[in-house]
N, CA, C and O of each residue as an XYZ file, in Angstrom:
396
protein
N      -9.994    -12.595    -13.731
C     -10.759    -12.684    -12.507
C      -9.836    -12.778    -11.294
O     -10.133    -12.239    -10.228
N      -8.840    -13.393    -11.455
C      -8.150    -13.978    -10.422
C      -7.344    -12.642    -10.180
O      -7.087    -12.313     -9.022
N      -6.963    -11.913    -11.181
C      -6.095    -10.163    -11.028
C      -6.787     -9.589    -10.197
O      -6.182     -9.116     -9.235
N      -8.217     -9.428    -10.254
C      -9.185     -8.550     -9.926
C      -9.206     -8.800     -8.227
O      -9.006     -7.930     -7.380
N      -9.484    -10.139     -8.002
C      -9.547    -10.622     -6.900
C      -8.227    -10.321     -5.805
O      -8.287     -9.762     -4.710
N      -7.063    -10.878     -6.485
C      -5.955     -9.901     -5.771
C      -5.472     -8.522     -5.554
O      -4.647     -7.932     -4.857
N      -6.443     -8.248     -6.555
C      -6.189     -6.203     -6.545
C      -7.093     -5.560     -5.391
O      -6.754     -4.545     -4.783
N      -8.251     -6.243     -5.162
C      -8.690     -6.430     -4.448
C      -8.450     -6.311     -2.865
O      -8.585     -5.517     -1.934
N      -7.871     -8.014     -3.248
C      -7.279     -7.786     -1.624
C      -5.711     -7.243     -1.062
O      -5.463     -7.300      0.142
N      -5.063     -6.908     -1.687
C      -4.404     -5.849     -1.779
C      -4.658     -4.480     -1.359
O      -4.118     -3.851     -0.449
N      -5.886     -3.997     -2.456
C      -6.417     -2.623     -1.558
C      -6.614     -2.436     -0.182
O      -6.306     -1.433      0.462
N      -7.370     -3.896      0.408
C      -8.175     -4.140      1.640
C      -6.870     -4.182      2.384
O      -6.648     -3.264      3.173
N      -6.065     -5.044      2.245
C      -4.714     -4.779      3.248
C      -3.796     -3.238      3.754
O      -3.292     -2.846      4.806
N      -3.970     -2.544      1.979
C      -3.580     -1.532      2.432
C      -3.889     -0.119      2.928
O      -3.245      0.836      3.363
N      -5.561     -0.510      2.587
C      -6.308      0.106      3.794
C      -6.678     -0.060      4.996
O      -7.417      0.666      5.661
N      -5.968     -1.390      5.400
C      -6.088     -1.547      6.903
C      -5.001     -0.645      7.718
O      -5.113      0.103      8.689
N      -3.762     -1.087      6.802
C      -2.512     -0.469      7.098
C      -2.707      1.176      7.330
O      -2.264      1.699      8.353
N      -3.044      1.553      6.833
C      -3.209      3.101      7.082
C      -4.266      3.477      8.155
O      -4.470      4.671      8.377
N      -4.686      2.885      8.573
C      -6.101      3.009      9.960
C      -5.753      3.349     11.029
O      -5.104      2.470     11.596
N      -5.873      4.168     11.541
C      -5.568      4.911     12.731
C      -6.381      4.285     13.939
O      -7.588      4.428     14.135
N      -5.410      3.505     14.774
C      -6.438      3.034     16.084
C      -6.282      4.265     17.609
O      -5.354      4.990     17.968
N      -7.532      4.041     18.120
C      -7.456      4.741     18.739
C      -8.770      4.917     19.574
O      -9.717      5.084     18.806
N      -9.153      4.934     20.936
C     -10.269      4.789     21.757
C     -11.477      5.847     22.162
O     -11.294      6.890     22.791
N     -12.590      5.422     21.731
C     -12.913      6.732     22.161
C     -13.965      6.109     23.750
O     -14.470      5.004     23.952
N     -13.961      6.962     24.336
C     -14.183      6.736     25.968
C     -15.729      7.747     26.277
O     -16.007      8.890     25.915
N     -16.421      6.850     27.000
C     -17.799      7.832     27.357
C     -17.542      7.733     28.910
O     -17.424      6.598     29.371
N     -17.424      9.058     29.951
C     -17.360      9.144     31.273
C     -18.278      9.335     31.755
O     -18.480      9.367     32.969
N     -19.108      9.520     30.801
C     -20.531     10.176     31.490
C     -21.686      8.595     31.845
O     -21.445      7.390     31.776
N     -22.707      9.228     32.151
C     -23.636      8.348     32.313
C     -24.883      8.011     31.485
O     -25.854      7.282     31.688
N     -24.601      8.597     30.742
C     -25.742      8.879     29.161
C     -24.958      7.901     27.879
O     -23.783      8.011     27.528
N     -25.731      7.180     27.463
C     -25.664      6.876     25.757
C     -25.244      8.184     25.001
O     -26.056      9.093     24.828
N     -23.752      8.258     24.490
C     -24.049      8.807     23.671
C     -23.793      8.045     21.581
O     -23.105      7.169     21.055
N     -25.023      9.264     21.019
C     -24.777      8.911     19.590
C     -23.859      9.306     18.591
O     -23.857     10.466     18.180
N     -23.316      8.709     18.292
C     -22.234      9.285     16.945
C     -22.902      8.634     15.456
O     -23.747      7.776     15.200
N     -21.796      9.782     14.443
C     -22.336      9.318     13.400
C     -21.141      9.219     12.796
O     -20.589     10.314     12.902
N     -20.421      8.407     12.180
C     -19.763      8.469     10.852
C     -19.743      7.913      9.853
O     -19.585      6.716      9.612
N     -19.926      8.877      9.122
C     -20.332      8.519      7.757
C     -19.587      7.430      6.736
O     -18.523      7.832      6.266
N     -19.952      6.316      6.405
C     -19.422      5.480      5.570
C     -18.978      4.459      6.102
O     -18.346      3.670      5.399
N     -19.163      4.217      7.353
C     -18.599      3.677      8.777
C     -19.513      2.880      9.313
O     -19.515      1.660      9.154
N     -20.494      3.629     10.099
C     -21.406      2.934     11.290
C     -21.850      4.138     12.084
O     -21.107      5.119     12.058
N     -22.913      4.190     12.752
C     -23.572      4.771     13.885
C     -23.678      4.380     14.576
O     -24.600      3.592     14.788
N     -22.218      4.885     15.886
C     -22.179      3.904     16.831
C     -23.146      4.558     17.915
O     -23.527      5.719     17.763
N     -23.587      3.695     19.156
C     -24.078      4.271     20.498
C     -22.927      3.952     21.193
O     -22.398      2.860     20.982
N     -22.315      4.959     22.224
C     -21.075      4.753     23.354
C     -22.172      4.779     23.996
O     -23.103      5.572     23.858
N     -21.995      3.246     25.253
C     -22.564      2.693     26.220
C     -22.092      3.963     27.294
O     -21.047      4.595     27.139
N     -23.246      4.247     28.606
C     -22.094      4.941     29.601
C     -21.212      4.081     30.328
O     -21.392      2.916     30.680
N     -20.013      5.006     30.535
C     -18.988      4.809     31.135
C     -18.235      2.872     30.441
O     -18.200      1.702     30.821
N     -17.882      3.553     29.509
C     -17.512      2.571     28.412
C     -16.397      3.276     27.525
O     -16.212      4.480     27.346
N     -15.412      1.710     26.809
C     -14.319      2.262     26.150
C     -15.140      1.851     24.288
O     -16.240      1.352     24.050
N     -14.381      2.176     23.604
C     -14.870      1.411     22.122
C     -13.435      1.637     21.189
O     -13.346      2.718     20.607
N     -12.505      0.817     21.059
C     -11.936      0.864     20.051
C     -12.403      0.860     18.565
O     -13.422      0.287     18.178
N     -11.690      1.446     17.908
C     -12.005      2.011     16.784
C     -10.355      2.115     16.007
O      -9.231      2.218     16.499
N     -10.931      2.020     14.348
C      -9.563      2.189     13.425
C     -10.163      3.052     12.235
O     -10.958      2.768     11.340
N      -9.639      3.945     12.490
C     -10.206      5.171     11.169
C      -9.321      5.598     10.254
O      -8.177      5.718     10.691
N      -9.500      5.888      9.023
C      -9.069      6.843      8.383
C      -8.472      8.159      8.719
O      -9.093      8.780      9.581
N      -7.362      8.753      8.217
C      -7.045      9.886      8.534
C      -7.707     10.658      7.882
O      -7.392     10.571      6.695
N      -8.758     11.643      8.130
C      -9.563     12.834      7.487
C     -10.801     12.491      8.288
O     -11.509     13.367      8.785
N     -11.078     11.021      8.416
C     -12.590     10.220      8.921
C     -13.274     11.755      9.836
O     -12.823     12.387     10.791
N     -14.130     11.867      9.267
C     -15.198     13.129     10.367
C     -15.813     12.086     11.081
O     -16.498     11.137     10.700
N     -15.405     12.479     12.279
C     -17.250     11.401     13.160
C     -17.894     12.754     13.822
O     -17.148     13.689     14.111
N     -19.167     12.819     14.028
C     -19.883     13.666     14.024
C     -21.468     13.139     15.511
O     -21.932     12.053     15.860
N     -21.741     14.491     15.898
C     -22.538     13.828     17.187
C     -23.649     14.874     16.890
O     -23.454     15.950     16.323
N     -24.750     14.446     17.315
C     -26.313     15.203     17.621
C     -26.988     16.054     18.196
O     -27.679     15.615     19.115
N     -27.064     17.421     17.940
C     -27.947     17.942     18.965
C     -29.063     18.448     18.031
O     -29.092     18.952     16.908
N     -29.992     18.092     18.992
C     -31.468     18.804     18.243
C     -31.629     17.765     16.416
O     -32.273     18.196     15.459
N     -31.136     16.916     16.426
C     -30.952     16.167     15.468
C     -30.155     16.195     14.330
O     -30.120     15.404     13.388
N     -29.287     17.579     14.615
C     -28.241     18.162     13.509
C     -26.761     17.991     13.885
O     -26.193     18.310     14.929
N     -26.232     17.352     12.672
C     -25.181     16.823     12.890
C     -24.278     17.759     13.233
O     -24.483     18.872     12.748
N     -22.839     17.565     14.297
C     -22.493     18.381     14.809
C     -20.609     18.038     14.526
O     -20.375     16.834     14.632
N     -19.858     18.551     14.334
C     -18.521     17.924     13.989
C     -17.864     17.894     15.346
O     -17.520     18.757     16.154
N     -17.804     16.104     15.275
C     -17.450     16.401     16.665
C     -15.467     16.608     16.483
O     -14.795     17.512     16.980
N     -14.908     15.306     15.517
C     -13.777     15.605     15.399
C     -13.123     15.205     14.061
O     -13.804     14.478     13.339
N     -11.799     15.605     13.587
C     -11.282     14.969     12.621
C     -10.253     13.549     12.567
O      -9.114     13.544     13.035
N     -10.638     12.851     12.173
C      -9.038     12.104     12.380
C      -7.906     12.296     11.954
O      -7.696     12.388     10.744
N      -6.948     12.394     12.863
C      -5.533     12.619     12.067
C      -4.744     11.690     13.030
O      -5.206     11.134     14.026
N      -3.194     11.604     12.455
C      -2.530     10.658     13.319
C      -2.160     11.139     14.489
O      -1.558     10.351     15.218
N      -2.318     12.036     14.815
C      -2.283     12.409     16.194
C      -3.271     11.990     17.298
O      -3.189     12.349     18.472
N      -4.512     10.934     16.613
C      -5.259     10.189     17.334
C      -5.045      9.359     17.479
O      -6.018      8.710     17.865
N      -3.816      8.597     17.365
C      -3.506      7.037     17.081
C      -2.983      7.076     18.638
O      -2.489      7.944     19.357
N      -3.336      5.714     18.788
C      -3.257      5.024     20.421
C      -3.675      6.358     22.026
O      -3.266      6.342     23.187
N      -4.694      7.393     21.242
C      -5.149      8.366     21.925
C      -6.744      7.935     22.527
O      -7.611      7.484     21.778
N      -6.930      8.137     23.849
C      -8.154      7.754     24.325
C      -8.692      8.837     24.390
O      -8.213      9.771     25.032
N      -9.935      8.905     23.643
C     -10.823     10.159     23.736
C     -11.877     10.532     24.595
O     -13.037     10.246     24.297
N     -11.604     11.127     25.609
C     -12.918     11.588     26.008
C     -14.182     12.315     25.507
O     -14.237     13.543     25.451
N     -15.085     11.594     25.184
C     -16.394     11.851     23.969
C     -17.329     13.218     24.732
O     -17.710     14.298     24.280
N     -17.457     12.584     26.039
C     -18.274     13.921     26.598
C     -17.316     14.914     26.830
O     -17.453     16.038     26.347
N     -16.484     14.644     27.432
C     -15.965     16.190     27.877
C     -15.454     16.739     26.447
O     -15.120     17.922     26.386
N     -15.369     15.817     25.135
C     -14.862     16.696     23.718
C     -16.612     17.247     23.294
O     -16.728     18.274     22.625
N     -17.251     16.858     23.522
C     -19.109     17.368     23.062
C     -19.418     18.366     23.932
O     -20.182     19.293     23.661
N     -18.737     18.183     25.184
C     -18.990     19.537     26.033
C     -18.448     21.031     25.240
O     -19.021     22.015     24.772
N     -17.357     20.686     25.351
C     -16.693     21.515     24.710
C     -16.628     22.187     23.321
O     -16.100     23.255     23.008
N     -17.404     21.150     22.448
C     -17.478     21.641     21.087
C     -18.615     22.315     21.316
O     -18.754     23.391     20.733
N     -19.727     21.805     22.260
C     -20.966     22.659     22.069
C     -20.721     24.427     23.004
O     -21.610     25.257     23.189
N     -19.188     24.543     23.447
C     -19.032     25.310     23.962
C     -18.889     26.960     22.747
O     -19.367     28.071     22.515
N     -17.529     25.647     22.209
C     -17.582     26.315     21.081
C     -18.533     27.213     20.119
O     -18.503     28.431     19.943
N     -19.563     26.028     19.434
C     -20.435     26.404     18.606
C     -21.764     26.925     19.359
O     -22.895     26.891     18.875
N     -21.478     27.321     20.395
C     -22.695     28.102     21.307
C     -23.717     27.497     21.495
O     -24.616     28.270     21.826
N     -24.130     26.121     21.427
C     -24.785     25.177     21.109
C     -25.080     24.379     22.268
O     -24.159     23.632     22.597
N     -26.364     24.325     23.140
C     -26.888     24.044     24.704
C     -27.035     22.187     23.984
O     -27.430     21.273     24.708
């Protein structure tokens, strides 16, 4: 029991260790919704910061018309990076042709 319990917390440490921090930022004046999966569904307040520690691969994903939309991937190139959420949703919906 007592193995189990330290294997345990072991894992939990060394999945903290690998967590990518990093901010994501709403400029706009709208709530927006995110989704990531296995995580939480956060709401970004407007004109608000939200730290965050993710996984490298972590998809977080945003809404239009109620279909999930990719907003980005995590990689370490997000670490101590402040994200702008709308102007990256602007743009993805630029992308995917998506009003």
């Amino acid at each position: 029991m007592k193995a189990a319990l330290l294997f345990a917390a072991i894992m939990l440490v060394a999945l903290s260790l690998s967590a990518i921090p990093f901010t994501l930022r709403n400029n706009s004046l709208r709530s927006i919704p995110l989704v990531i999966p296995g995580v939480m569904n956060p709401n970004l307040s407007p004109m608000s910061n939200s730290g965050v520690d993710l996984e490298a691969g972590q998809k977080i994903f945003f809404l239009v018309k109620g279909k999930k939309v990719l907003l980005l991937e995590v990689t370490e190139e997000n670490q101590d990076q402040v994200i702008d959420v709308a102007a990256l949703i602007a743009q993805r919906k630029r992308e995917e042709g998506l009003r």
